[in-house]
N, C-alpha and C positions, 0 to 999 in steps of 0.2 A: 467533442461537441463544444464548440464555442457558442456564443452569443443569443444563449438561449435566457429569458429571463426568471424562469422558475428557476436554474440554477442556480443563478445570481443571488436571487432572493435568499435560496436556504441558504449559501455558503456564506453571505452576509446576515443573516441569522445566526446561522452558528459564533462566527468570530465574534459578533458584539455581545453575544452571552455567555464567553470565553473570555474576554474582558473585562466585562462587566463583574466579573469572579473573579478575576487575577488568577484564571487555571492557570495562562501560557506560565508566566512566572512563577507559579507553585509546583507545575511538573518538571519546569527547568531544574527547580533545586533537587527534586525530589531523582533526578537522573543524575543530577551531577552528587549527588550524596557520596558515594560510593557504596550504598546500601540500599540501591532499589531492588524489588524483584527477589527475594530470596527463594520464593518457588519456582521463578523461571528459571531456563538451561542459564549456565552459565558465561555465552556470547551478550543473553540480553540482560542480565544483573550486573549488582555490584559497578566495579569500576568500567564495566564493557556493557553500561546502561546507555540506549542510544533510544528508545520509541518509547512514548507511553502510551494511554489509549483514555482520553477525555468524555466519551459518552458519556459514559454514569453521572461522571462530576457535573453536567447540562444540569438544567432548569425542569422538569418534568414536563411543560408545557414544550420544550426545543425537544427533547427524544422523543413526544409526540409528532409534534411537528414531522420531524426526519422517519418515523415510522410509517404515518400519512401517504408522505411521498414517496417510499420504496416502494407501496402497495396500489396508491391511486393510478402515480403519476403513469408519463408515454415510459416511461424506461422498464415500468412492468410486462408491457406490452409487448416490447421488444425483449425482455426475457422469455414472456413466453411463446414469440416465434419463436427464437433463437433453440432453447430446450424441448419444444416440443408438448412440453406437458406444463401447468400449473405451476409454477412457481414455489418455492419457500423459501423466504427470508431465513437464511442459515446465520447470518453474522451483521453486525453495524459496530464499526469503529471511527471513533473520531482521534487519528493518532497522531499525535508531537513526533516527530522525531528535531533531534539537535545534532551540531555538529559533530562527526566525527574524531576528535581529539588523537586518537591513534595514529589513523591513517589509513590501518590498514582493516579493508571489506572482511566482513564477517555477518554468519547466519544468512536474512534477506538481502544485502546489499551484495550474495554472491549470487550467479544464476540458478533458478532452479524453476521447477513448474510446483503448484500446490495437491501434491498425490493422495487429497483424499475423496475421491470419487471420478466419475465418466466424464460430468460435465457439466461446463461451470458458467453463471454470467457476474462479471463482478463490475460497479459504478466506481471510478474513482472520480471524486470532485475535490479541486482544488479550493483550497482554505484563504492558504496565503498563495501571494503570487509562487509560480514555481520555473525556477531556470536552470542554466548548467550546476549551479553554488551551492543549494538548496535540494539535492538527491532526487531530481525525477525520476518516473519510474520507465525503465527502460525493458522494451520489450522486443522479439520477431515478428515480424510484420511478415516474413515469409509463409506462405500454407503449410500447416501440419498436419498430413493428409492421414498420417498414423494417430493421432489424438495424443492421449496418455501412454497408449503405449511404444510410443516413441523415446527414448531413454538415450542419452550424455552418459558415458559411466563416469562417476568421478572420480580423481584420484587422491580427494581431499585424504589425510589420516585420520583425521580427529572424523570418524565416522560417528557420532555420540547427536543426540538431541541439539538443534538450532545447526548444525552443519552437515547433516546426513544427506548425502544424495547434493549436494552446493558444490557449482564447478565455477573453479577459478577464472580469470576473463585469457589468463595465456592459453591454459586448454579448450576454452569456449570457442577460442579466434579457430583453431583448427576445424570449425563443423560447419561457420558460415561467414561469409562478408560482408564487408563494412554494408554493403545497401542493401544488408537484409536487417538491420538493425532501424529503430525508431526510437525515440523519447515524448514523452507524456510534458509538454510546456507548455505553461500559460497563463493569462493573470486570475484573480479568484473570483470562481464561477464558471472555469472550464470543465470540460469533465471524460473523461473517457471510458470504453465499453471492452472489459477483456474477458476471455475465458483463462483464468490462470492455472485450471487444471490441465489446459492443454497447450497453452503457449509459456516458451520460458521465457522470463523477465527476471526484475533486478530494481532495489531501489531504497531510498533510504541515506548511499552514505553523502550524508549533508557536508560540504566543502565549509564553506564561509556561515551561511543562514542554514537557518531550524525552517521547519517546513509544517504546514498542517493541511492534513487531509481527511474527508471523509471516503468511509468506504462501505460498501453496499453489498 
């Protein structure tokens, strides 16, 4: 969804009340600590700290706001073509991620589809601008006419919390081709429409730039 202006407005909402805080900069530190996250698996803590998630930290008036709009706006509508039934806002993240310093993909930045339910509609709206630097989110664009239960087996080892069921991109290449693949680019206030229960995707590991996204 490009060049839509309700977009625009929230995703320029968000940032300037992101700044207006100095979150960007307080979750940078707090990721690069080497001590985020002790309850998360250990892909997203400590020193292999890569996302944070900024909702809460908003303005009460701004998680209003971004509430307003999951429920009012066209995009609910189009949830509930899409699902069939009635809608529920299951989740709202407003997430940081920063660069990758390793190198190497791990947890969401390998492929997987999100296995907790039938069916799913998820908003992603861009924050900051987003390109190849900055971990777009990369998804199949081919029909998956099996849904969920359509299954990659993996051959990750580390089968444990943050990598269960995550297939590396050399085994991924074996199931489809380059032109069944797509990326999520564009400057902030774009936004895209996925079902992430049934399409697999990938995204997060930030090259050069941190990246901020809302998600719905």
């Amino acid at each position: 969804i490009e060049n839509n202006s309700s977009l625009r407005r929230l995703s320029k909402t968000i940032f300037d009340n992101l700044k207006k805080k100095d979150l960007i900069k307080k979750s940078f530190e707090r990721l690069s600590s080497g001590s985020y996250g002790k309850s998360l698996n250990k892909y997203k803590s400590g020193s292999n700290a890569y996302v944070d998630d900024l909702f809460e930290d908003l303005d009460e008036t701004i998680r209003e706001n971004i509430v307003n709009f999951a429920v009012n706006s066209e995009i609910y509508l189009s949830a509930s073509k899409y699902l069939g039934v009635l809608p529920v806002v299951a989740k709202i993240n407003v997430t940081h991620n920063i660069v990758n310093e390793s190198k190497k993909p791990r947890a969401s930045m390998l492929w997987h589809k999100d296995d907790f339910g039938y069916k799913s509609l998820d908003l992603f709206l861009a924050i900051s601008d987003i390109d190849e630097n900055n971990g777009p989110l990369e998804f199949i664009k081919k029909k998956n006419l099996l849904g969920i239960f359509y299954k990659i087996p993996s051959d990750l080892k580390e089968q444990e919390p943050g990598q269960r069921n995550k297939i590396e991109e050399t085994q991924f290449s074996n199931y489809f081709n380059e032109q069944d693949f797509d990326k999520f680019l564009g400057k902030s206030g774009a936004a895209l429409l996925i079902d992430s229960f049934t399409t697999y995707h990938r995204g997060g590991n930030c090259k050069l730039k941190n990246r901020l996204m809302l998600r719905i």
